[in-house]
C-alpha positions in Angstrom: -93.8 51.4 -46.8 -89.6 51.1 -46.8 -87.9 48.4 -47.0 -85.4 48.4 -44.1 -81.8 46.3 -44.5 -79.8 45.7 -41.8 -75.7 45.5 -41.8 -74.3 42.3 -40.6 -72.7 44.2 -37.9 -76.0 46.3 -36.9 -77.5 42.9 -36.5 -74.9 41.8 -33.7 -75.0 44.8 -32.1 -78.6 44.5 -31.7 -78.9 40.9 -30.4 -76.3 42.0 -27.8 -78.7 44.2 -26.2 -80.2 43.8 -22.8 -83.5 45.8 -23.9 -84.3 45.4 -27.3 -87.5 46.8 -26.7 -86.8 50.6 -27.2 -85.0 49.7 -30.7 -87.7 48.0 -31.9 -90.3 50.9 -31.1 -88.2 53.1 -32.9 -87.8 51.1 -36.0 -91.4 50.6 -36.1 -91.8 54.5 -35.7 -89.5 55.1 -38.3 -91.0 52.5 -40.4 -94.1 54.0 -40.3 -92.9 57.4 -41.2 -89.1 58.2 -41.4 -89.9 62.2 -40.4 -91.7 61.4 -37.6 -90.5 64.3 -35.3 -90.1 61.6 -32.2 -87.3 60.4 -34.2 -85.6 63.8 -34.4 -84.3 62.5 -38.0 -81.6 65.0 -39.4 -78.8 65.2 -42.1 -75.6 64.1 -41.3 -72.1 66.8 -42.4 -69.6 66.5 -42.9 -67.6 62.9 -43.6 -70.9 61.3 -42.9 -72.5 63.5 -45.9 -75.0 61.7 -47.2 -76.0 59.5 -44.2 -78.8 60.4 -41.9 -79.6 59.7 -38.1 -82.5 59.5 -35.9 -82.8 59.2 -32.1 -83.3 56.4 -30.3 -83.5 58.3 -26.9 -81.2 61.3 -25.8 -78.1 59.7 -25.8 -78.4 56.9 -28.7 -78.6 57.0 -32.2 -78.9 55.3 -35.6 -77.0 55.8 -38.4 -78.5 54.9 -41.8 -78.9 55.8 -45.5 -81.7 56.6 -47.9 -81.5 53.9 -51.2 -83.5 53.8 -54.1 -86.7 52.3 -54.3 -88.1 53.2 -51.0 -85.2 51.1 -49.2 -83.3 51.9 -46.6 -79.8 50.3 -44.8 -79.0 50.5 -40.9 -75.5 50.8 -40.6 -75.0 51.4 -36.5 -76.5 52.4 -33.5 -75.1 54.0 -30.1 -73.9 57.3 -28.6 -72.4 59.9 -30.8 -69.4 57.7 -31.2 -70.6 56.2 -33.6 -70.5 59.3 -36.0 -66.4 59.0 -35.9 
């Protein structure tokens, strides 16, 4: 099972949400199994090389990294903005 760490500033972001709910079912999802293809979890290119994403729904994303040691760090979520 990974290990999943969570960026001060992913943490605020979260606890400002109106509906945590969807978040949460996602993280579990992803918890679970990272490929899951619900998740739509792809590669990012670019100057994000190195980083990966998976959906949250059509229009939100979250933007984390693969560590060692089965871990794993959340560094945003939102629309595609957050990929600049």
């Amino acid at each position: 099972m990974l290990t999943i760490h969570y960026t001060t500033s992913f943490v605020k972001k979260w606890k400002k949400l109106k509906n945590k709910d969807q978040l949460r079912k996602r993280i579990e999802i992803f918890r679970q199994d990272p490929f899951d293809i619900r998740l739509k979890t792809h590669k990012l290119k670019n100057k994000l090389e190195g980083y990966w994403a998976f959906s949250i729904n059509y229009k939100e994303r979250v933007l984390f990294e693969f560590k060692i040691n089965n871990e794993v760090v959340f560094y945003d979520f939102g629309s595609h903005d957050i990929y600049k």
